[in-house]
Wavefront OBJ file of the C-alpha trace (Angstrom):
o trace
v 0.000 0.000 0.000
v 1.159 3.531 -0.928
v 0.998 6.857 1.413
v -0.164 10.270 0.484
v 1.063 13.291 1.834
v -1.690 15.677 2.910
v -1.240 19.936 3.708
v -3.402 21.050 6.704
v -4.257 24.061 7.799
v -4.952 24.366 11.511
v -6.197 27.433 12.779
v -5.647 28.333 16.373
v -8.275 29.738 18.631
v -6.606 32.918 19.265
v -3.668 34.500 18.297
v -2.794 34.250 22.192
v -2.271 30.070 21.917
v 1.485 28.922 22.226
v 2.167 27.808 18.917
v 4.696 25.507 19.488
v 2.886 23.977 22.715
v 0.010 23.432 19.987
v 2.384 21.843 17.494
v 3.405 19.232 20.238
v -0.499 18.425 20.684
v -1.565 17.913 17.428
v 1.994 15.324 17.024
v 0.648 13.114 20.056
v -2.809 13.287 18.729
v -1.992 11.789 15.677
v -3.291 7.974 14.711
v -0.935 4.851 14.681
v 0.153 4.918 11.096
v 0.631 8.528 10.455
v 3.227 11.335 10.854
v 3.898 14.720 10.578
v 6.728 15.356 7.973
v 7.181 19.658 8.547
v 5.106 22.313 9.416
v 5.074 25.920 7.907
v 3.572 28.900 10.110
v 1.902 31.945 7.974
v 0.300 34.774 9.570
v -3.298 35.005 8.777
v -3.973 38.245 10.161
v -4.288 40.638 13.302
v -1.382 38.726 14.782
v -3.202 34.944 13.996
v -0.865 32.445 12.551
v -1.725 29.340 11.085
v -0.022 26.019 11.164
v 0.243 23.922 7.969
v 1.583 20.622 9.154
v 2.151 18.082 6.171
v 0.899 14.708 7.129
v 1.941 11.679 5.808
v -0.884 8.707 6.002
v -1.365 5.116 4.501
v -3.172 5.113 1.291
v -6.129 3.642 2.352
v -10.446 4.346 2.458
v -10.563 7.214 4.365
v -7.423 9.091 3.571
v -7.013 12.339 5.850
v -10.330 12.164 7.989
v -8.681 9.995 11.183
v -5.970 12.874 11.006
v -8.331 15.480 10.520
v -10.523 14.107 13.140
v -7.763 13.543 15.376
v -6.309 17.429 15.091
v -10.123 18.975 15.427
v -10.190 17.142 18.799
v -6.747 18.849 20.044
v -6.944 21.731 22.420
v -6.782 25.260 21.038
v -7.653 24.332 17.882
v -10.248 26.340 15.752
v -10.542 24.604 12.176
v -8.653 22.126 10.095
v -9.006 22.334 6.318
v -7.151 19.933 3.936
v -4.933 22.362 1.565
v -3.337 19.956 -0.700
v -2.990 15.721 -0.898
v -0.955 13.591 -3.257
v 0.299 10.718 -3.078
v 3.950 9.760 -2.677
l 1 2 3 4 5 6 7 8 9 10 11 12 13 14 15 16 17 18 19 20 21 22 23 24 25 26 27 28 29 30 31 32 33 34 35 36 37 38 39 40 41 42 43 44 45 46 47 48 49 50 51 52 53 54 55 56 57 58 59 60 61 62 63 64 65 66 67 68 69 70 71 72 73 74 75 76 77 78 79 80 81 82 83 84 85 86 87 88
C-alpha cells in the first residue's frame, strides 16, 4: 500500500495560543500509522498564525479524515481544512 502526503491548515483559537505547545499536541494526537513530515507557520492576520503541518498517512479508504478528526479534537484548535494531498 502507498501513502499520500496531505497539507493542513490548523487554525488556532486565538492568536494568544502557544504555537509551538500546539504543534506538540496535534503530534501526540496523531493515529498509529501517520506522521507529521514539517510544518510551515503563515500569519493570517491581526497577529493569527496558522499552522500547515504536512501529514503523511497510509493510502487507504478514508485518507485524511482519522488525522483530521484527530487534530479537530486537540486543544486550542479552531478549524482544520485539507490544503493539498498527493500521493507519494
Amino acid at each position: 500500500m502507498g501513502k499520500v502526503a496531505a497539507k493542513l491548515k490548523v487554525m488556532p483559537q486565538s492568536p494568544d495560543i502557544d504555537l509551538d505547545a500546539l504543534q506538540e499536541r496535534l503530534e501526540s494526537s496523531l493515529p498509529e500509522g501517520a506522521k507529521i513530515n514539517g510544518v510551515e507557520r503563515e500569519e493570517v492576520a491581526f497577529g493569527l498564525v496558522a499552522l500547515y503541518p504536512t501529514v503523511i498517512v497510509p493510502d487507504d479508504a478514508g485518507g485524511t479524515e482519522t488525522v483530521e478528526e484527530s487534530f479537530s479534537g486537540v486543544e486550542g484548535v479552531e478549524s482544520i481544512a485539507v490544503e493539498n494531498v498527493g500521493r507519494i
